[in-house]
C-alpha positions as YAML, in Angstrom:
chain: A
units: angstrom
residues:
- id: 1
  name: UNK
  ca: [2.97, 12.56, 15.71]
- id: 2
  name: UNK
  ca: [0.53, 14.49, 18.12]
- id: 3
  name: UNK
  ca: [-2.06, 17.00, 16.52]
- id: 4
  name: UNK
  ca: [0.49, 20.03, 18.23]
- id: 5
  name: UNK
  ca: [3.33, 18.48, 15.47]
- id: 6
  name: UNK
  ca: [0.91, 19.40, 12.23]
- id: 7
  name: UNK
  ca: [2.50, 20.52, 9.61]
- id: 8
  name: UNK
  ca: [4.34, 23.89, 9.62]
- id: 9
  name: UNK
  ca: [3.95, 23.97, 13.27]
- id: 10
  name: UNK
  ca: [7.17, 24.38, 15.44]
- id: 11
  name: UNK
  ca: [7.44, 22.52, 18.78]
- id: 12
  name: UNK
  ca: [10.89, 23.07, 21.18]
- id: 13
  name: UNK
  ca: [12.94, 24.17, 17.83]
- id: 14
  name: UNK
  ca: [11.55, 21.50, 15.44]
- id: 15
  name: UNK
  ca: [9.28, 22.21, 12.73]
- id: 16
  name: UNK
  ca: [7.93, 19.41, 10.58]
- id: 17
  name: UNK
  ca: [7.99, 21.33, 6.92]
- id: 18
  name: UNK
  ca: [11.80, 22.06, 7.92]
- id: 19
  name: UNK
  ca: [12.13, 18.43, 8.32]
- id: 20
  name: UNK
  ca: [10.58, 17.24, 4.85]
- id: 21
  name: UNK
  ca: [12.38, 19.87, 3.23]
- id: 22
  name: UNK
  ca: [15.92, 18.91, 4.48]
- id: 23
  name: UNK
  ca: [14.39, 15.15, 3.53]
- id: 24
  name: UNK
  ca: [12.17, 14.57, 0.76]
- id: 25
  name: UNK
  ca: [14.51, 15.31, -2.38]
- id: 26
  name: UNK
  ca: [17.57, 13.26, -1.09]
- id: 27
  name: UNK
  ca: [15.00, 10.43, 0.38]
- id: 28
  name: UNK
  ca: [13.20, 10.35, -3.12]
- id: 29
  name: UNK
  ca: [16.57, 9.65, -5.39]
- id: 30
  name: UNK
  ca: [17.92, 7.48, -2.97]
- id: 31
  name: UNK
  ca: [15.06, 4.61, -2.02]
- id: 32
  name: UNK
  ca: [13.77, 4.64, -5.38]
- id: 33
  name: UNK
  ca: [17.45, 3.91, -6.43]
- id: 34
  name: UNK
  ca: [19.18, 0.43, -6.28]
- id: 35
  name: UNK
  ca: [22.45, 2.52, -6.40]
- id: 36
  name: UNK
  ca: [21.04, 4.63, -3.61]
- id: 37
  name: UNK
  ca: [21.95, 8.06, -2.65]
- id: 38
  name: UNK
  ca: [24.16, 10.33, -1.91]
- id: 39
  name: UNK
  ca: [24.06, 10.51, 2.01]
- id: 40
  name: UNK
  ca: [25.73, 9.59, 4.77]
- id: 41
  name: UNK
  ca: [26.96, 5.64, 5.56]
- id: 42
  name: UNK
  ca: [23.73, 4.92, 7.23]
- id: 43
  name: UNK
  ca: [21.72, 6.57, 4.75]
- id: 44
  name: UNK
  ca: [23.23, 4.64, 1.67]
- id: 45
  name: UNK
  ca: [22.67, 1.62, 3.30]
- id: 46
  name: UNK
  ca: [19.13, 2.48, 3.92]
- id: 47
  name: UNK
  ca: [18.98, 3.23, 0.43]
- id: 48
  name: UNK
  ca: [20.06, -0.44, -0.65]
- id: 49
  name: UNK
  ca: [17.85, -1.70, 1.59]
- id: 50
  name: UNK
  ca: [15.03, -0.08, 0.27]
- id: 51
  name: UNK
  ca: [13.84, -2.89, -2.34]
- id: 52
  name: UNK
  ca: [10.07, -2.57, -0.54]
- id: 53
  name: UNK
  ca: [9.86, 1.14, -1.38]
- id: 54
  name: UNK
  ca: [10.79, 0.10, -5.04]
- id: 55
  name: UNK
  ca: [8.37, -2.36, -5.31]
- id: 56
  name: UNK
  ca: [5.71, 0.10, -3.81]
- id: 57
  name: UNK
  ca: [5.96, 2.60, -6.23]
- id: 58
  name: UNK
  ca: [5.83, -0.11, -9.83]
- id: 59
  name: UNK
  ca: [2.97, -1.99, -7.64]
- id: 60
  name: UNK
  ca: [1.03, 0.52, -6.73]
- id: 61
  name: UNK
  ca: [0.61, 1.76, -10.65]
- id: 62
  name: UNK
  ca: [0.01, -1.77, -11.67]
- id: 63
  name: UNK
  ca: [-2.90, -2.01, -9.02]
- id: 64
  name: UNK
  ca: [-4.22, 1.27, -10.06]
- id: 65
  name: UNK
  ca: [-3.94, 1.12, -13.66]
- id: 66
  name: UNK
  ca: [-7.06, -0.30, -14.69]
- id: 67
  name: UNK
  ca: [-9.38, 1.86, -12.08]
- id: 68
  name: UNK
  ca: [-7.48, 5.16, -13.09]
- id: 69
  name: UNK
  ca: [-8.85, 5.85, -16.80]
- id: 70
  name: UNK
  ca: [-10.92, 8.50, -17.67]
- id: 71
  name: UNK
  ca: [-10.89, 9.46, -14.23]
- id: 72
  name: UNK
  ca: [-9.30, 12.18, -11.51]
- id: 73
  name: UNK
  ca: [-6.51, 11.07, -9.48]
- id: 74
  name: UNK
  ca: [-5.68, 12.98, -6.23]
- id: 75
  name: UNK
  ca: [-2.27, 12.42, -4.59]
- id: 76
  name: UNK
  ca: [-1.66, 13.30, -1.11]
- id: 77
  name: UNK
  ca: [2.24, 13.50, -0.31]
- id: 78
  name: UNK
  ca: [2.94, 13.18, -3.65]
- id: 79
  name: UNK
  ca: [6.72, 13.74, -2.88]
- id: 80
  name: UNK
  ca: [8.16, 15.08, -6.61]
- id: 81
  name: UNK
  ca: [5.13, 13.56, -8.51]
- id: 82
  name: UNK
  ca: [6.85, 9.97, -9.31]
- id: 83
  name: UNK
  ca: [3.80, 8.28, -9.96]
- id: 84
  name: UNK
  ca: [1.68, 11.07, -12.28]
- id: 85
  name: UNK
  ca: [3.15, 10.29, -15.49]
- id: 86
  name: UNK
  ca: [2.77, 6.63, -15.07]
- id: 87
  name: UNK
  ca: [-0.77, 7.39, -13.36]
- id: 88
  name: UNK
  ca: [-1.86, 10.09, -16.96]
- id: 89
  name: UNK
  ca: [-0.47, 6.98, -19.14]
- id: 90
  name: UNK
  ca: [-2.62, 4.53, -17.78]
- id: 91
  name: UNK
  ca: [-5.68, 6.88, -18.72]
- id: 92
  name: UNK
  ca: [-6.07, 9.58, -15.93]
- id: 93
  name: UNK
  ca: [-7.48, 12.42, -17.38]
- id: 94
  name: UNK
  ca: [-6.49, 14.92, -14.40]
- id: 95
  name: UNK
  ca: [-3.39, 14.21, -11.64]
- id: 96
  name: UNK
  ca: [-3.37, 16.60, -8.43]
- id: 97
  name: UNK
  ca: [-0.62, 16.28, -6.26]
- id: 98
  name: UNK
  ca: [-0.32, 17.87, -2.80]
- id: 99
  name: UNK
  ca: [2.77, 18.00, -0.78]
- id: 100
  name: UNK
  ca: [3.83, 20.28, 2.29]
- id: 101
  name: UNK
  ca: [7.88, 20.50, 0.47]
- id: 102
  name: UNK
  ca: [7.89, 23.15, -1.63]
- id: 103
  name: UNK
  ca: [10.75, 21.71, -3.50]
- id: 104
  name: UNK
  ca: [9.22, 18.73, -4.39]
- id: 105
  name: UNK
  ca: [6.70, 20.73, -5.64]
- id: 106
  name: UNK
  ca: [8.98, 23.36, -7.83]
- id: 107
  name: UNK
  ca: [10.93, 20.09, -8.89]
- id: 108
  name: UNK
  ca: [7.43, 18.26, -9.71]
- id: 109
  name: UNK
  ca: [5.94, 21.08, -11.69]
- id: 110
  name: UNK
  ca: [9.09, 21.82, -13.69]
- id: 111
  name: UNK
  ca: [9.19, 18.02, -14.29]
- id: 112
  name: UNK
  ca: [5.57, 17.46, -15.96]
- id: 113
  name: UNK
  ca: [6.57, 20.95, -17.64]
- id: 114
  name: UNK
  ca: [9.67, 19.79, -19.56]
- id: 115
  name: UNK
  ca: [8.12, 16.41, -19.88]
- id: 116
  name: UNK
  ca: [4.91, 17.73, -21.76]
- id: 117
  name: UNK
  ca: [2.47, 16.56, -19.47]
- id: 118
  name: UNK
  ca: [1.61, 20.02, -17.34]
- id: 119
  name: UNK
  ca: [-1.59, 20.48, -19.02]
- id: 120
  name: UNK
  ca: [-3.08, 17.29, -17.21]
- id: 121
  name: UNK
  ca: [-1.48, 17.81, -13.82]
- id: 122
  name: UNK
  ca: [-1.33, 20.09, -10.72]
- id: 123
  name: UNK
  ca: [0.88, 20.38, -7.84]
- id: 124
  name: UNK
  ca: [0.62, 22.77, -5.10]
- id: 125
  name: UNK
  ca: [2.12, 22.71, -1.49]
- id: 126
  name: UNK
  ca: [-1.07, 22.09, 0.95]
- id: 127
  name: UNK
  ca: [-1.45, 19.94, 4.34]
- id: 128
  name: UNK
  ca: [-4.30, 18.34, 5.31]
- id: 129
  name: UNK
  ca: [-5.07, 21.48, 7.50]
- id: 130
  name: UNK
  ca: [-5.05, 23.42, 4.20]
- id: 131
  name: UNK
  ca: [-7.51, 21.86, 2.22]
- id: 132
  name: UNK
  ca: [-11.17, 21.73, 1.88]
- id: 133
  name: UNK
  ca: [-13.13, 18.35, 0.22]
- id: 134
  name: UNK
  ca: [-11.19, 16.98, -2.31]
- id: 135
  name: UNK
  ca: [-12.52, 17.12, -5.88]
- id: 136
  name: UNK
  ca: [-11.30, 13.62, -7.47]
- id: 137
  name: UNK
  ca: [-12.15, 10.15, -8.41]
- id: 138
  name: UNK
  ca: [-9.44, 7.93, -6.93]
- id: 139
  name: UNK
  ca: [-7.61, 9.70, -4.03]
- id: 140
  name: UNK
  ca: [-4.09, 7.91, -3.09]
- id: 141
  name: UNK
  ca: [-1.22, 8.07, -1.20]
- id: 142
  name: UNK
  ca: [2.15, 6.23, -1.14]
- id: 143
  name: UNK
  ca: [4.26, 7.52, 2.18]
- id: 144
  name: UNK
  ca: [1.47, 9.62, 4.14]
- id: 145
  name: UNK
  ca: [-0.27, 7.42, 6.34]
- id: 146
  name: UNK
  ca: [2.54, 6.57, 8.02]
- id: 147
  name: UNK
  ca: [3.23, 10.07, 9.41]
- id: 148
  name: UNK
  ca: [0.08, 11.24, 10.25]
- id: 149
  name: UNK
  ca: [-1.91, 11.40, 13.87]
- id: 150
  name: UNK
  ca: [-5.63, 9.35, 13.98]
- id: 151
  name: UNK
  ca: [-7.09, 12.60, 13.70]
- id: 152
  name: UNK
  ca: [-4.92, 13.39, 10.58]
- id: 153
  name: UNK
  ca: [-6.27, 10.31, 9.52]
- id: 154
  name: UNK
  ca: [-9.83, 10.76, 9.68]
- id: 155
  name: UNK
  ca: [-9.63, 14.15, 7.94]
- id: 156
  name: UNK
  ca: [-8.03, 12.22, 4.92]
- id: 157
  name: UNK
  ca: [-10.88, 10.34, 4.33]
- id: 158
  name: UNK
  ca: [-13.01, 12.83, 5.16]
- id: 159
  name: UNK
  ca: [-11.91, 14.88, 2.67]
- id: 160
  name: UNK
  ca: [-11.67, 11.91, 0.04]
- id: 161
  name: UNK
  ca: [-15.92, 11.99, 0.40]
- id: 162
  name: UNK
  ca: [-17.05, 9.22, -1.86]
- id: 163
  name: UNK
  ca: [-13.90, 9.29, -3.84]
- id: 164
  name: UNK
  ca: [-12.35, 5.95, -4.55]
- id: 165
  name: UNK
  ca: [-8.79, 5.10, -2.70]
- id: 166
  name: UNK
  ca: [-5.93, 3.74, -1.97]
- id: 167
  name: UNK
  ca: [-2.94, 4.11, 0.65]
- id: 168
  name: UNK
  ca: [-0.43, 2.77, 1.39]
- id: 169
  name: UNK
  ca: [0.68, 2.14, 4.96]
- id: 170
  name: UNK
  ca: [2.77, 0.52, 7.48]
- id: 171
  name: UNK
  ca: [1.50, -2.51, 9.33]
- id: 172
  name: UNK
  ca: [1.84, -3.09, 13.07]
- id: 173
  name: UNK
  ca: [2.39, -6.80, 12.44]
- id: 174
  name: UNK
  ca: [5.55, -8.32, 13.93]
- id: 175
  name: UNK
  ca: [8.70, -8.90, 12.08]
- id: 176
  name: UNK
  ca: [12.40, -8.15, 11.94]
- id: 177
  name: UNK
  ca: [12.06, -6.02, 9.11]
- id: 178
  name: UNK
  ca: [9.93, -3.64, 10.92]
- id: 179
  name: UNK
  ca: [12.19, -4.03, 14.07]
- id: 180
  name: UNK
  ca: [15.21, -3.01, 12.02]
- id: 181
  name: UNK
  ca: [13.32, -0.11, 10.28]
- id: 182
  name: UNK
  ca: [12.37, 1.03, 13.87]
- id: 183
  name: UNK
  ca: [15.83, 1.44, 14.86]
- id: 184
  name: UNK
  ca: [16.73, 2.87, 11.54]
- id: 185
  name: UNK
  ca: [14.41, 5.26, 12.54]
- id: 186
  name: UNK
  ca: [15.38, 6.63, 15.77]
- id: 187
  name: UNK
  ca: [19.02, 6.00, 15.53]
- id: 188
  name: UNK
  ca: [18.67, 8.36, 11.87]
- id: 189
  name: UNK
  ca: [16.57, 11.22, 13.05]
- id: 190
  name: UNK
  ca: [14.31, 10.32, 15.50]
- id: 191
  name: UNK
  ca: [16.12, 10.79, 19.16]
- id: 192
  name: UNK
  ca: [16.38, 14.80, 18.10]
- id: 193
  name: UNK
  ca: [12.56, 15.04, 16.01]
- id: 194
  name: UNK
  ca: [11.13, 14.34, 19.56]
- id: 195
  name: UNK
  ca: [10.19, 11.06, 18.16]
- id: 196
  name: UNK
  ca: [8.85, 12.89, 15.17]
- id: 197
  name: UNK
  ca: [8.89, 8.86, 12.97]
- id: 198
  name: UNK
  ca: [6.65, 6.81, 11.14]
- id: 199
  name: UNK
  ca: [3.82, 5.47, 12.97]
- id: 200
  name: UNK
  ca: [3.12, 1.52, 12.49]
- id: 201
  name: UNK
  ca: [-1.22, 0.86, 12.06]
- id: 202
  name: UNK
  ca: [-3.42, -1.61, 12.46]
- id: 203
  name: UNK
  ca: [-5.24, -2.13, 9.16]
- id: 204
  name: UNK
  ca: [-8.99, -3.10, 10.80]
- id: 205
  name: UNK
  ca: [-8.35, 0.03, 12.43]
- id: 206
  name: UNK
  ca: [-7.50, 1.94, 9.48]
- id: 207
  name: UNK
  ca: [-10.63, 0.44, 7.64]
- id: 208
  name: UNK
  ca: [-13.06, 1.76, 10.20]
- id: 209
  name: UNK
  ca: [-12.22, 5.24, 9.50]
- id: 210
  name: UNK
  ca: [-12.49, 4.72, 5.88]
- id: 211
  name: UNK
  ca: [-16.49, 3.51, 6.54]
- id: 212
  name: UNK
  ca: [-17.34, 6.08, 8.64]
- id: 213
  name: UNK
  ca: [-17.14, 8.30, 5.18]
- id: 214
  name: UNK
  ca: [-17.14, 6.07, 3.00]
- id: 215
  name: UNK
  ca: [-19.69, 3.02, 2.34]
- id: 216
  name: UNK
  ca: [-18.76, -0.21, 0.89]
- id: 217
  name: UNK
  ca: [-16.05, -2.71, 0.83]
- id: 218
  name: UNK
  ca: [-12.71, -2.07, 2.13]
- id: 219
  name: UNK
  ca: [-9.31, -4.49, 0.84]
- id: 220
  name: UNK
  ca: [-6.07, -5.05, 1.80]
- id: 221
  name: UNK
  ca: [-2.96, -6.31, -0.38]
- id: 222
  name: UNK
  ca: [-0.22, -7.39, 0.89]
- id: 223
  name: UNK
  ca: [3.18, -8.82, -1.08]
- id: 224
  name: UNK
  ca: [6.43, -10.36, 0.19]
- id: 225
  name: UNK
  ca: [7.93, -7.40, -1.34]
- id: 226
  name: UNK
  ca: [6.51, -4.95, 0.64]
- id: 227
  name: UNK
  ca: [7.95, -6.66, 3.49]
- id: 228
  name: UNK
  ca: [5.80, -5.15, 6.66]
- id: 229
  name: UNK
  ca: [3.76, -3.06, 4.58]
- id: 230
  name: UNK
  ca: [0.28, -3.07, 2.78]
- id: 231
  name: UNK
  ca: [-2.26, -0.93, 0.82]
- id: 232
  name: UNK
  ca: [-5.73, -0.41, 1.95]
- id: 233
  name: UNK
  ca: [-7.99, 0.40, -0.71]
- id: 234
  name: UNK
  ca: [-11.68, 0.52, -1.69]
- id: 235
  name: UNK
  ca: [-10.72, -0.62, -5.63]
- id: 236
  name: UNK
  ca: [-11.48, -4.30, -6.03]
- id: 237
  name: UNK
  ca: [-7.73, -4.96, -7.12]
- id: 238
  name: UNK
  ca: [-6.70, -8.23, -8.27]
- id: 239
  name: UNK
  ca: [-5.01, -10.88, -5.13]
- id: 240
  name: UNK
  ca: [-6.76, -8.33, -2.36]
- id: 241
  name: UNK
  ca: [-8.62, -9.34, 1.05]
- id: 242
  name: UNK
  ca: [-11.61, -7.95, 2.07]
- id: 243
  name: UNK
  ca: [-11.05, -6.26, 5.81]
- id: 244
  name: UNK
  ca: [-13.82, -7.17, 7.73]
- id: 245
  name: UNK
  ca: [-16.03, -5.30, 10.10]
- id: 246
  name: UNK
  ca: [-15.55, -5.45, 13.32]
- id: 247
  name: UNK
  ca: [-18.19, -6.93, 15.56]
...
């Protein structure tokens, strides 16, 4: 993704909001699915395959459940808001979610409204472009990283400040999963998004642009179930490496 492909900006006929709009809903209730979706052949299988995704989203509130209470939780690409009510259980005494899909974000807010939790949660359609600092506790994302330029990157934890967080992201370390998901990829949607596809990262990488605006420790946590990917966080979470600083 180059900075010219931010979101809502049109390049030769493709436009990325267009793209998570046609995407996000069907995406959402087919990976988190073991039945999968409604799509296409190669889209149902993706949807089987998806166990990683699964274990992403019941990991990620495990790891974030005891950090999360009494505090402000700020969640960028927050999709339909899947993790909130798990997120306001676990003690949260605010959830914000931002998302560029306005669907997911009609479908989100009428969701916490008819579940009865609308009073403690927020979601508004915003890219990072949109926003000013963020005004949380914990700031985390669970599909962003992945999509966004190393400017887009810096901005995010620039506007996280001081804020605690974590993301999750896709590591550039070899292996056939991530070989197979690459092909996925491109052979899906990515030979007519002018290679508009999720970007693989180096984690020290990722860590140094967390320090420049934000001091202290920074972890890692990886699982066989999340196959090629990891979360980086600042929370001390249970099982997590500390990234070191590079020389």
């Amino acid at each position: 993704m180059s900075d010219s492909k931010r979101p809502g900006q049109a390049k030769g006929g493709f436009d990325v909001r267009d793209f998570w709009e046609g995407k996000i809903l069907e995406w959402e209730r087919g990976r988190y699915s073991a039945t999968g979706g409604t799509g296409g052949t190669l889209e149902r299988l993706a949807d089987r395959a998806s166990d990683s995704l699964r274990f992403r989203m019941e990991s990620s509130a495990e790891l974030l459940a005891p950090f999360v209470k009494g505090k402000r939780v700020i969640d960028m690409g927050c999709g339909t808001g899947l993790l909130a009510p798990k997120l306001l259980a676990a003690g949260a005494t605010h959830y914000t979610g931002y998302d560029i899909a306005e669907s997911a974000i009609e479908l989100a807010n009428a969701r916490a409204k008819s579940e009865g939790w609308a009073d403690r949660a927020r979601f508004e359609r915003a890219s990072l472009a949109d926003l000013g600092p963020l005004d949380g506790d914990v700031v985390i994302s669970l599909g962003l990283t992945d999509w966004l330029t190393d400017a887009e990157l810096e901005r995010l934890f620039e506007l996280g400040g001081a804020a605690e967080f974590l993301h999750a992201t896709s590591e550039a370390r070899p292996s056939l999963q991530r070989w197979l998901h690459q092909a996925y990829c491109y052979v899906a949607y990515g030979y007519r998004t002018q290679g508009y596809v999720p970007r693989y990262l180096e984690t020290p990488a990722i860590a140094a642009m967390a320090r420049r605006h934000r001091k202290g420790p920074v972890h890692v946590w990886r699982h066989r179930r999340l196959s090629f990917g990891a979360y980086i966080t600042s929370l001390p979470v249970k099982d997590a490496a500390l990234v070191p600083e590079r020389p």
